[in-house]
N, C-alpha and C positions, 0 to 999 in steps of 0.2 A: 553476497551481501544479504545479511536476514534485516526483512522489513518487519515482518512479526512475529511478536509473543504470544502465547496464549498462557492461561494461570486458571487455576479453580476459583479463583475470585469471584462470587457473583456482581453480575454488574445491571444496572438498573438505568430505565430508559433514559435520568437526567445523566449520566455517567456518558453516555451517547451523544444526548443534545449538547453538554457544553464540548466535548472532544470537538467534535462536526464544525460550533461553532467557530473555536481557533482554528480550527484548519481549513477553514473555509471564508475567514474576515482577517483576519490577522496580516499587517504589511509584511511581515516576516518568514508569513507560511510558504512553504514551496510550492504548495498548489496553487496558489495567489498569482506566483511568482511564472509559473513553469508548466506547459502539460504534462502530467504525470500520471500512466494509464497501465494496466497489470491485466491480461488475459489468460486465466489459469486453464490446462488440459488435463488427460488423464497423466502423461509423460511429460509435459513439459511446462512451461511457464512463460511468456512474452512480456516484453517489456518496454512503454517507451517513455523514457525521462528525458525533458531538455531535448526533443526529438532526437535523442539517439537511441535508436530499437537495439533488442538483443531477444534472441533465442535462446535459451536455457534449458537443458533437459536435466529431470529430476536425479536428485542423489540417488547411486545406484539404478540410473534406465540407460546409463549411454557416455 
């Protein structure tokens, strides 16, 4: 599952502040809703949504 994009877009501090905002007040955001927490390694990736964790090791380490 990819969580994120990245683009050459420049983006600017208020680009930040209202993102934050909905995802952070919104009755509909899932972090409102759910703990949702991502701890990235050099090899792998952790994860836990809706407390169910997973271990993920990067494309092409494993």
């Amino acid at each position: 599952m990819v969580r994120q994009v990245f683009t050459e877009t420049p983006q600017y501090p208020v680009d930040y502040a209202v993102g934050n905002h909905f995802v952070a007040t919104h009755d509909r955001s899932p972090f409102v809703t759910r703990p949702c927490i991502q701890r990235r390694g050099i090899d792998r990736y952790d994860t836990l949504d809706a407390l169910v964790g997973r271990r993920n090791a990067r494309a092409g380490t494993g």
